[in-house]
C-alpha positions in Angstrom: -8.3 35.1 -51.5 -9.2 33.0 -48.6 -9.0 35.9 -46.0 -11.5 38.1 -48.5 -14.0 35.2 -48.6 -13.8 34.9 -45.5 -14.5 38.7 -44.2 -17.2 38.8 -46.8 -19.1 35.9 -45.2 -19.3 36.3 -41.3 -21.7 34.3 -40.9 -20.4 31.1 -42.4 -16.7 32.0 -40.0 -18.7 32.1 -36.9 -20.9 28.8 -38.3 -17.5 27.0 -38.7 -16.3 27.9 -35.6 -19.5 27.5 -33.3 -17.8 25.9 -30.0 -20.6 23.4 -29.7 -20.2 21.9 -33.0 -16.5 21.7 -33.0 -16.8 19.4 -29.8 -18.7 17.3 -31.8 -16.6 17.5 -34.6 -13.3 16.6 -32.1 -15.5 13.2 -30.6 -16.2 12.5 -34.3 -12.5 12.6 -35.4 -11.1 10.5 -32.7 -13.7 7.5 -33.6 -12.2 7.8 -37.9 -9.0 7.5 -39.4 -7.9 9.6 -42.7 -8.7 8.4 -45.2 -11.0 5.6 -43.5 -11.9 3.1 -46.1 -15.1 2.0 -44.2 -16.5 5.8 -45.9 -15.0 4.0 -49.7 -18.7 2.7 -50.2 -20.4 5.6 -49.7 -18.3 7.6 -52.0 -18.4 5.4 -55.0 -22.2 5.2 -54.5 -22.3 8.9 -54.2 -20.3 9.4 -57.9 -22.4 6.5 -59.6 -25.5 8.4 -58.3 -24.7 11.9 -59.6 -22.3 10.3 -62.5 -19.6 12.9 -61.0 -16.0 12.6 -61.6 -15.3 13.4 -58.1 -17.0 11.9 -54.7 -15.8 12.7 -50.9 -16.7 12.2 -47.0 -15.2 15.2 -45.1 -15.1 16.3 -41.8 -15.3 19.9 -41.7 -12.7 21.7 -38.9 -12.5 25.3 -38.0 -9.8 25.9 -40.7 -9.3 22.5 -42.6 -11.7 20.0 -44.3 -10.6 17.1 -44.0 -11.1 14.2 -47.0 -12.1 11.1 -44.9 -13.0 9.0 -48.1 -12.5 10.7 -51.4 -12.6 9.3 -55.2 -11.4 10.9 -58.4 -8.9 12.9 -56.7 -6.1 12.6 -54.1 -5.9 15.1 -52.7 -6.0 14.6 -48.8 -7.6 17.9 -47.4 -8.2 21.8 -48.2 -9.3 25.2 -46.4 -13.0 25.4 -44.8 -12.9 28.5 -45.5 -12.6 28.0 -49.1 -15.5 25.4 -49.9 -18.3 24.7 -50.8 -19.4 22.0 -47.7 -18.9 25.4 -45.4 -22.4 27.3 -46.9 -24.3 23.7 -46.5 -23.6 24.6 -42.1 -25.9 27.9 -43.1 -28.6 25.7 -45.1 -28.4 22.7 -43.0 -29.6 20.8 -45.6 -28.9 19.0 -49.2 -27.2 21.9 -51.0 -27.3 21.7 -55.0 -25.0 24.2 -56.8 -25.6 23.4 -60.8 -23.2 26.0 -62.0 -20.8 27.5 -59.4 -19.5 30.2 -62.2 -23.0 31.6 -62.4 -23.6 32.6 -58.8 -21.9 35.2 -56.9 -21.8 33.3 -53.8 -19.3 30.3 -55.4 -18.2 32.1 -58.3 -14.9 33.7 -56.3 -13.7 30.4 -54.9 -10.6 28.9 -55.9 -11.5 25.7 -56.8 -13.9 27.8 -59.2 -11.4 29.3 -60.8 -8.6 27.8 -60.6 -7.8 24.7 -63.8 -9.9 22.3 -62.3 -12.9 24.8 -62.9 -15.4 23.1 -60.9 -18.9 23.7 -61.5 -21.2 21.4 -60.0 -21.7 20.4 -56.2 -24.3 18.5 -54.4 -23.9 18.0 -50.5 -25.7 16.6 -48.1 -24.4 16.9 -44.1 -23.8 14.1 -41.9 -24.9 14.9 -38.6 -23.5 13.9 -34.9 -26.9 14.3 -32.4 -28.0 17.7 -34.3 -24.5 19.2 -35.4 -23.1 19.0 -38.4 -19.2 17.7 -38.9 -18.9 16.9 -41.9 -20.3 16.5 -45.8 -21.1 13.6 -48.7 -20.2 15.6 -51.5 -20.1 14.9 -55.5 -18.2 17.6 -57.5 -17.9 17.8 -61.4 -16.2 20.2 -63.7 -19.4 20.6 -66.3 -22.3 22.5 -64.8 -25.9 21.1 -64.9 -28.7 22.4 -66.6 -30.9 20.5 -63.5 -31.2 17.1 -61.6 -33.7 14.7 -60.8 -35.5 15.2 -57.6 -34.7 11.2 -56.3 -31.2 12.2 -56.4 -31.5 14.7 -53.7 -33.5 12.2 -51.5 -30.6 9.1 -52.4 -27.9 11.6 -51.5 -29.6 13.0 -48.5 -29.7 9.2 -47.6 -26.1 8.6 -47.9 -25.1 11.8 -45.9 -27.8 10.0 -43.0 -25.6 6.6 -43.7 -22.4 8.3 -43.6 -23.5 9.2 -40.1 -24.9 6.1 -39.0 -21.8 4.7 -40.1 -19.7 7.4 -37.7 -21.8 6.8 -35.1 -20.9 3.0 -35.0 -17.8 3.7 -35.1 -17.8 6.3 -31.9 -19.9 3.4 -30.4 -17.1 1.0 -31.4 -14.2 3.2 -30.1 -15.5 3.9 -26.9 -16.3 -0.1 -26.5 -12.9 -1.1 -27.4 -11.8 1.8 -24.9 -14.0 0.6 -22.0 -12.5 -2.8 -23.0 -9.2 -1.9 -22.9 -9.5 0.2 -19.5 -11.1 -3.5 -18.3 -7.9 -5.2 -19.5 -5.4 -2.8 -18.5 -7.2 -3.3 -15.1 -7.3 -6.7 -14.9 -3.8 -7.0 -15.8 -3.1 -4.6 -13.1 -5.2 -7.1 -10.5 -3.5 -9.9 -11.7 0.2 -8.3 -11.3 -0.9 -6.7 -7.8 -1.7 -10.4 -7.0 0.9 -12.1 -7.9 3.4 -9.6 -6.4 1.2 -10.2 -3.3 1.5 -13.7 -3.6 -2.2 -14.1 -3.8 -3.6 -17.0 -5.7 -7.2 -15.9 -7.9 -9.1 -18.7 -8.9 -12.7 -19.1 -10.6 -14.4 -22.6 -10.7 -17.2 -23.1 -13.2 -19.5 -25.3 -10.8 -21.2 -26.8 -14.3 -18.0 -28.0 -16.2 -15.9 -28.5 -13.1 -13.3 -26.6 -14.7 -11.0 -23.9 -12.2 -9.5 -21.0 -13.9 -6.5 -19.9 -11.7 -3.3 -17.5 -12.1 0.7 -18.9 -11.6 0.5 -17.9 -7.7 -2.5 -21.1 -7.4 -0.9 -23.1 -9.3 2.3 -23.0 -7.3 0.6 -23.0 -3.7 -1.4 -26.1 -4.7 2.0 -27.3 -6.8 -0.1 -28.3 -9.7 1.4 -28.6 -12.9 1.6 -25.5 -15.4 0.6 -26.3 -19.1 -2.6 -28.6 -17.7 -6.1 -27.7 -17.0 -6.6 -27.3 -13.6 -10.3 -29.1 -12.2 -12.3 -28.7 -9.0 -11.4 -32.3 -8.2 -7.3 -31.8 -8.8 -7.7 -28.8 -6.3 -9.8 -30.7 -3.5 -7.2 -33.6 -4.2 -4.5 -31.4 -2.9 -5.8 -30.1 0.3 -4.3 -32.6 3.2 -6.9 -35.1 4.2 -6.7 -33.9 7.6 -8.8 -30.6 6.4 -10.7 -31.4 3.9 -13.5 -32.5 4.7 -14.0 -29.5 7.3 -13.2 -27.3 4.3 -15.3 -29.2 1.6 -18.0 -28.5 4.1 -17.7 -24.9 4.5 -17.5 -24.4 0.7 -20.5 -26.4 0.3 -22.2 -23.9 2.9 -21.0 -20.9 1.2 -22.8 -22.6 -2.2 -26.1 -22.6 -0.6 -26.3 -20.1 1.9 -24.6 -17.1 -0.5 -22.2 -16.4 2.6 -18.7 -15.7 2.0 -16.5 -19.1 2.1 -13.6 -18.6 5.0 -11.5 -21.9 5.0 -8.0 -22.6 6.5 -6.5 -26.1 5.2 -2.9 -27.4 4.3 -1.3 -28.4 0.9 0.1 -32.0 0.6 3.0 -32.8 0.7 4.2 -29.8 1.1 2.3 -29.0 4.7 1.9 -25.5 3.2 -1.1 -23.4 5.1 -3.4 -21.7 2.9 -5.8 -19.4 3.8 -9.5 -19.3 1.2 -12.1 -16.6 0.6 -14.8 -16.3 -1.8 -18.3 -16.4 -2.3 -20.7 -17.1 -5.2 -20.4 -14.9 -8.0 -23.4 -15.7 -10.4 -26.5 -17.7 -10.2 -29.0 -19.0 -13.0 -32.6 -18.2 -13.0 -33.7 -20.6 -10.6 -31.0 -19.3 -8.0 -28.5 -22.3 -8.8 -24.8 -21.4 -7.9 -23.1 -21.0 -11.5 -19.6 -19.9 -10.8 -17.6 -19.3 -7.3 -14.6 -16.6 -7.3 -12.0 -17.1 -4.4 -9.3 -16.3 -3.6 -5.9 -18.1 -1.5 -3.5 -16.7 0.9 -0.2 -18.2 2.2 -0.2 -18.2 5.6 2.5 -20.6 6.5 5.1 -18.3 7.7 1.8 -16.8 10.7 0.5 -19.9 11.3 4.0 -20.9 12.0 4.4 -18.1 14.2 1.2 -19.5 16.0 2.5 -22.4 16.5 5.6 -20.9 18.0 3.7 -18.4 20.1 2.0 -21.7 21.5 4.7 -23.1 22.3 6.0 -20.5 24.1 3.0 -19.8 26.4 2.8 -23.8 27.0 6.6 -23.1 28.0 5.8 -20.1 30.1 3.0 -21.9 31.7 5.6 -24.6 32.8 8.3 -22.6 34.1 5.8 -19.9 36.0 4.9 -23.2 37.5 8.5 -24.1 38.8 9.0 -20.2 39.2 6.3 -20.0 41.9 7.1 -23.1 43.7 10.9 -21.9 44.2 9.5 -18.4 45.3 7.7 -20.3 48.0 10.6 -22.3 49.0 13.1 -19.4 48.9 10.4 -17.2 50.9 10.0 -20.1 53.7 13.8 -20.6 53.7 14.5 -17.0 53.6 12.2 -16.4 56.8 13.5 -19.1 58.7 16.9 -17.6 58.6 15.6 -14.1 60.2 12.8 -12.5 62.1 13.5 -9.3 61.3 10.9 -8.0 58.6 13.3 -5.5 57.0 15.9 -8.0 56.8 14.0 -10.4 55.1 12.4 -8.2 52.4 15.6 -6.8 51.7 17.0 -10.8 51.0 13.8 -11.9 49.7 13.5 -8.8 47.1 17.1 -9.6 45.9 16.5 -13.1 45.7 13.2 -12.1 43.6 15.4 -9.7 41.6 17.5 -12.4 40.8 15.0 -14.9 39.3 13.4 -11.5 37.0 16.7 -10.7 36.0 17.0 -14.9 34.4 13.3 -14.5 33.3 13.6 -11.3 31.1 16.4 -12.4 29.5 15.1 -15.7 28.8 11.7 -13.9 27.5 13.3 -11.7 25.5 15.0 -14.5 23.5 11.5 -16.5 23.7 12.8 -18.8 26.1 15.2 -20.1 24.3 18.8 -20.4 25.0 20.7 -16.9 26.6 24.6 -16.1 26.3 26.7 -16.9 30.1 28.2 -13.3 29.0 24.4 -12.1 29.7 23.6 -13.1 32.5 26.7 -12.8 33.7 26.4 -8.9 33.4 22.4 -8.8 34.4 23.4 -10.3 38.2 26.8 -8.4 38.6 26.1 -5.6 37.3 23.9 -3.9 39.9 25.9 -4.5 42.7 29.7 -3.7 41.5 30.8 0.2 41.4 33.5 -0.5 38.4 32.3 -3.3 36.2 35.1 -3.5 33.5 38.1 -3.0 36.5 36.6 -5.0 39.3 34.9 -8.4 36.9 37.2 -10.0 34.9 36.1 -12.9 32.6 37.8 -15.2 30.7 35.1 -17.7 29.3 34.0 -19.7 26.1 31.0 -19.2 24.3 28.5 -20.9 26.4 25.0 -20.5 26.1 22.4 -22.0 28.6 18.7 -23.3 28.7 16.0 -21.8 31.1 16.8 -24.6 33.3 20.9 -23.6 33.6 20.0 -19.8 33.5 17.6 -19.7 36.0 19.1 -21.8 38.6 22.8 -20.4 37.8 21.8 -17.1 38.2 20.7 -17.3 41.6 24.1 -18.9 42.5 25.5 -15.9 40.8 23.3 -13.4 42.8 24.1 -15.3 46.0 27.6 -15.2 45.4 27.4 -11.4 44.2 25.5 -10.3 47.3 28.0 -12.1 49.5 30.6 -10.8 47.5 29.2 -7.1 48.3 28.9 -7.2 51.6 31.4 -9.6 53.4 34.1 -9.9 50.4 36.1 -9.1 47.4 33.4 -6.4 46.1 32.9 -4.7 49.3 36.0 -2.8 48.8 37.4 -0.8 46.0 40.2 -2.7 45.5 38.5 -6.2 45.6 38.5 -8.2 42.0 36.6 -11.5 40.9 38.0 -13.6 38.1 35.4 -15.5 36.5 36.4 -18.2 34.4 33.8 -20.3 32.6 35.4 -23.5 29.7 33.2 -25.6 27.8 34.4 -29.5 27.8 32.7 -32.8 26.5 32.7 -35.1 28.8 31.0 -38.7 28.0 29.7 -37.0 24.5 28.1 -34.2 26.9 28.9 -30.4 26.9 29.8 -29.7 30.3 30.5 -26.1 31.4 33.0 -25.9 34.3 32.8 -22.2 36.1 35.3 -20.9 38.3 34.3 -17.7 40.8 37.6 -16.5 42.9 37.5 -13.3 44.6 40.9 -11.7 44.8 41.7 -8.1 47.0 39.0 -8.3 49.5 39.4 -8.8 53.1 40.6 -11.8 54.5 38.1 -14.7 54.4 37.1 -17.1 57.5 34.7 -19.8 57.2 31.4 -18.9 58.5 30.8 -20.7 61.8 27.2 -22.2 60.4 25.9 -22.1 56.6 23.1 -20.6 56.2 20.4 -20.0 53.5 22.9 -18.5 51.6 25.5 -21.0 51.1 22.6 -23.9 50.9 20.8 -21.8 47.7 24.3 -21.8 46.4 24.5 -25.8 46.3 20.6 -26.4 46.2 20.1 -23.8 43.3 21.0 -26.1 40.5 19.7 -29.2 41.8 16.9 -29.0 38.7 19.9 -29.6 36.4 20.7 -33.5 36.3 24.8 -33.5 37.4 25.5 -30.2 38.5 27.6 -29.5 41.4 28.5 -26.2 43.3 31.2 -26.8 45.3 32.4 -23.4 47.9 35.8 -23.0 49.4 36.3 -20.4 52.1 40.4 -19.1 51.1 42.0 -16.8 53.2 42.7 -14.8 50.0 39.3 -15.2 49.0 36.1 -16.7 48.3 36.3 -19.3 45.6 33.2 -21.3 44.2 33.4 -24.2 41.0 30.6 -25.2 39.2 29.9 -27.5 37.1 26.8 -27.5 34.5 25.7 -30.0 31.7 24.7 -27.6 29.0 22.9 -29.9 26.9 19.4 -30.7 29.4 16.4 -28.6 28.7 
């Protein structure tokens, strides 16, 4: 029956199914529930008007009207298609039916003719902006012979209420939706700060009172549970800074410029980084609340500290670095006159002391493994490294003081090894052998170099630079010696070298 009534009334289809309105209709429905008791009111009023059995507030849907508040009957919903709200879309207006069973446009409906028999309507529409989504209806089983005109006007009324009612309710919806969006981002803020470590604080400038999340509390290692004020915070920053921070907050409060403070955390020492700026004023311009926020920045400023260091340390040694250049370049040039030769002993001299220096800098001057340097000066000047150095040595690690100055011995000793000894044929072998002892509660390292396979040795007639930047070359270290012996098998030099001297 409900596909006839339909095809016989085209107009009221297309009417139901007008894009436009069913927008409306869908923004409408998300705002109510069904049934929504805040519609109960309307309903009852709507049945003691009209004295009807039956009362509802419907939304009215493409195929299905839907009962949003009903009374006298429970049922829950029923076909558009099928009722009477759907001709009230044509009128747009109260529509008053007094005996359904007596006119041809009602007369074939169901709910005409089924055993409830209904005879009497009167609907008014409720409205969202100028479409109409929905009906307050009154039904009743006996027809009427007429109605008072009021009763139009008072139901007309309700169908306006009923849609002031929904539009509160949209209103209300899309507040608590804007409010939850806020939430649901400020809870993601406050988790992306405190997996970033970052402490958020507000201070209310009136009351004195900070709000702050867990990450403040634990950098300024106040206690959890108690309210946190602007004089507990000042209270922890060390009194070395704060009174260079309390005064570039105070210039942020009048100036409106963003606050930009770096102070420490007693007792900790912790380094904390602050930001922030005013973030509302009263009437007269008078800071009301300051938002900030604070950044752990002990590990960088630690790293600072270091890097100072280092460059202090750098500074020093390019000091001691340039007066040994000197002396080795006077010393150097004293022992020839020949330009070539002495670039070619200078440059390997120079070499030498670059070699100790980028290993040093890599390990940020610091203390560098014997094995290191060890291969660093060798290395360049031997043809098999693994067949023609052998090693046998402790652990050992040395300061820039030890590495610098024993590793000119070692490129002394190398270069002479190259040319005149055990490393100048293919044969030719040094044995390095390097223990660690305590001697006096002091870690002494005592180095053996003995050159094995080489051509026969003979002491040299005169020493020369060479041999005197062997002995000379750890003179910075406080008890070192180098003491050379001139075998017939072969070169042999001992060293010894506190370890423990910076």
């Amino acid at each position: 029956m409900t596909e006839e009534w339909v095809s016989a009334n085209p107009i009221v289809t297309g009417v139901l199914r007008d894009t436009a309105r069913l927008e409306a209709l869908a923004a409408a429905r998300d705002a109510l529930s069904s049934p929504d008791a805040d519609f109960d009111e309307i309903a009852a009023l709507a049945a003691g008007l009209f004295g009807a059995p039956i009362a509802l507030v419907t939304l009215l849907g493409a195929t299905d009207q839907w009962f949003v508040s009903r009374h006298g009957t429970n049922q829950l919903m029923a076909p558009s298609a099928d009722s009477f709200c759907s001709r009230l879309l044509i009128q747009r207006d109260v529509l008053v039916v007094l005996d359904a069973s007596a006119e041809e446009a009602f007369r074939s409906l169901p709910s005409v003719g089924n055993p409830s028999k209904l005879r009497f309507y009167a609907g008014a529409p409720i409205l969202r902006g100028d479409q109409i989504v929905g009906t307050v209806c009154v039904f009743d089983t006996v027809s009427r012979q007429e109605i008072a005109c009021d009763l139009v006007e008072r139901l007309r009324g309700l169908g306006r209420l009923a849609s002031s009612v929904m539009r509160l309710k949209e209103e209300a919806r899309a507040r608590a939706l804007d409010a939850d969006a806020v939430s649901r981002q400020e809870r993601r803020h406050a988790m992306a700060l405190d997996a970033a470590n970052v402490g958020s604080w507000l201070w209310n400038i009136r009351t004195g009172e900070v709000s702050g999340n867990a990450a403040l509390r634990d950098m300024l290692e106040l206690e959890d549970g108690r309210e946190i004020s602007a004089r507990r915070v000042f209270a922890a920053i060390d009194p070395l800074d704060r009174h260079a921070t309390l005064g570039r907050l105070r210039a942020a409060l009048s100036s409106g410029k963003e606050y930009d403070g770096l102070f420490r955390v007693r007792p900790s020492g912790r380094w904390l980084l602050g930001r922030g700026r005013v973030h509302e004023r009263d009437a007269q311009g008078r800071p009301l609340f300051f938002l900030g926020i604070n950044l752990d920045v002990t590990e960088s400023q630690a790293t600072a500290e270091r890097m100072r260091t280092l460059l202090r340390e750098l500074n020093h040694r390019v000091k001691n670095t340039l007066a040994m250049l000197q002396s080795l370049a006077r010393q150097t040039l004293r022992q020839t006159s020949n330009p070539a030769e002495f670039m070619e002993a200078f440059a390997g001299r120079l070499q030498a002391i670059s070699e100790g220096h980028g290993l040093l800098s890599d390990h940020e001057w610091g203390t560098i493994r014997l094995n290191e340097l060890l291969r660093a000066q060798l290395l360049p000047y031997v043809e098999d490294y693994d067949r023609q150095i052998e090693i046998h040595k402790d652990e050992v690690r040395l300061g820039p003081d030890q590495a610098i100055g024993l590793g000119l011995v070692l490129h002394e000793l190398t270069t002479n090894a190259r040319r005149f000894g055990a490393l100048s044929v293919p044969r030719g072998k040094v044995v390095i052998t390097a223990r660690v002892a305590e001697e006096d509660g002091e870690q002494v390292l005592h180095m053996t170099w003995h050159e094995t396979g080489g051509p026969a040795v003979r002491p040299p007639r005169h020493r020369g630079f060479g041999s005197i930047l062997i002995e000379r070359s750890l003179d910075k270290v406080l008890g070192s010696s180098v003491h050379v012996e001139f075998l017939p098998q072969g070169l042999t030099a001992v060293i010894r070298l506190p370890l423990d001297q910076r």
